[in-house]
N, C-alpha and C positions, 0 to 999 in steps of 0.2 A: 378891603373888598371882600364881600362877603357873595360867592358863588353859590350857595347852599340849594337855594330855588330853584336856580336857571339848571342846576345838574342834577335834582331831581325828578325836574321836569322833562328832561332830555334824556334820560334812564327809562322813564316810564313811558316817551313815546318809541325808545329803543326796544323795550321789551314789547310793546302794543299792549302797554296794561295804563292806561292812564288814568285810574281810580286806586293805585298801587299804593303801598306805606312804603315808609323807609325798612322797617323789617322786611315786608316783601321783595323789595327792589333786592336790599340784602342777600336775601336768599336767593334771590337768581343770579346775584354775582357770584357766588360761593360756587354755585351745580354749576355753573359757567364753564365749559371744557376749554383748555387752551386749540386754540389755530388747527395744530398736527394733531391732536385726539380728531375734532370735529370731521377734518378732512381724511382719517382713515375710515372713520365711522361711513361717512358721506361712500369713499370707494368700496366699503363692504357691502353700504347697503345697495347700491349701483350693482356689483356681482352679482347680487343674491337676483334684482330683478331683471339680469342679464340672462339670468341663468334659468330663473321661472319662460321667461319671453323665449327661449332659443327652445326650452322641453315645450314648450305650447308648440312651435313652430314646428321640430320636429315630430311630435303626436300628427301634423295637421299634415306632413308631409307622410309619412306612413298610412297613415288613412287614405291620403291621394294615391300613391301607389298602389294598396291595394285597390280599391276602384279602379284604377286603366290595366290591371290585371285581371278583372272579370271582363272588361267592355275588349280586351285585346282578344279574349277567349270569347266573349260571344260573337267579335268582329268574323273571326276565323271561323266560327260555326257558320255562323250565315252566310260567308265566300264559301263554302262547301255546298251549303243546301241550297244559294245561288245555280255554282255550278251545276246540281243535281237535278235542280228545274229546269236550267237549257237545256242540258241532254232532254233532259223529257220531252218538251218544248220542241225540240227541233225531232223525237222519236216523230212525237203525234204528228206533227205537220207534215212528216214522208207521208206517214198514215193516211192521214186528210187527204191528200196529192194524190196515191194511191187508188182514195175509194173515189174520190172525184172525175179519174177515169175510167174506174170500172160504172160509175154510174153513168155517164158519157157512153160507153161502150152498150150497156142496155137501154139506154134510151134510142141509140139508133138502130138497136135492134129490134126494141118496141115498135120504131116509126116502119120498118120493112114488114115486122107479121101483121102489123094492123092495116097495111095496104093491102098483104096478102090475102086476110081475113076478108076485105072490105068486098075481094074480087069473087068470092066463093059465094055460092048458093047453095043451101042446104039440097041435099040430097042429088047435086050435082058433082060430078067426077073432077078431079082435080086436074086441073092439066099440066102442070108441071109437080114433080117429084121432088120437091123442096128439102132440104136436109131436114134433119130434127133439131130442137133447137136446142135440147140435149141430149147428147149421144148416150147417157147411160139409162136413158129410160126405152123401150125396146118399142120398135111403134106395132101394132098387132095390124095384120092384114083385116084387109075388108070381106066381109063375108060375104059378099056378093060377088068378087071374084074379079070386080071390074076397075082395081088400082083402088088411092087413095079417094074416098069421099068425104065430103064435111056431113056428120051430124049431124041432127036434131037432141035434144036432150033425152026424149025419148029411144029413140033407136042409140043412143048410147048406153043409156041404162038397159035395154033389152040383149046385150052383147055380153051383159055379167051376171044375166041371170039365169042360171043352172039349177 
């Protein structure tokens, strides 16, 4: 019985050369590693891209961390300059509150001198003695001698003219 075919042929689809010679076939028996070489070769070469995959993974974790190290430090800046606009926020709005009734307070003061105003006739005497509606401006008597009267534009400007 002569095997010579059938184990050439079975060489050459063991190797994936199936255009092989018998010297070729040969020579890949020869490089042929035994079992224990292949299989440390095999765990070296496994380390080596255990060890590329784990330095990738660690670069990629170091990179992360620096990033949540600036967003932790902008986070912190912006809880500050938050907090620094409600203070603000809640200043102006006393503010607001503030000027909303002092304009409230001159509007109803508006509404009594413009009734006041309404009841006077020029060159007629006042009848009542109204305060001033600001004490620090000094009101000048009337030159006629006969209490407060209202004005004409004219006989106002004739009062400062010396």
């Amino acid at each position: 019985m002569n095997f010579y075919q059938e184990i050439l042929t079975a060489l050459q689809g063991f190797f994936g050369k199936p255009e092989a010679t018998e010297a070729e076939l040969h020579q890949q028996l020869t490089e042929t590693k035994t079992v224990a070489a292949v299989e440390t070769q095999a765990k070296a070469d496994a380390a080596i891209a255990v060890k590329t995959q784990m330095d990738a993974l660690q670069a990629g974790l170091t990179e992360l961390q620096n990033k949540f190290g600036v967003v932790e430090a902008s986070d912190l800046a912006k809880g500050i300059q938050i907090t620094e606009l409600q203070q603000s926020v809640t200043a102006l709005t006393a503010s607001a509150t503030e000027k909303d009734a002092t304009i409230k307070a001159q509007a109803e003061q508006i509404k009594t001198l413009s009734g006041e105003l309404a009841a006077y006739k020029v060159g007629q005497p006042v009848a009542s003695a109204a305060p001033p509606a600001d004490p620090s401006i000094p009101v000048m008597s009337n030159p006629s001698g006969n209490g407060p009267r209202v004005l004409s534009r004219g006989q106002f400007a004739k009062m400062f003219e010396n």
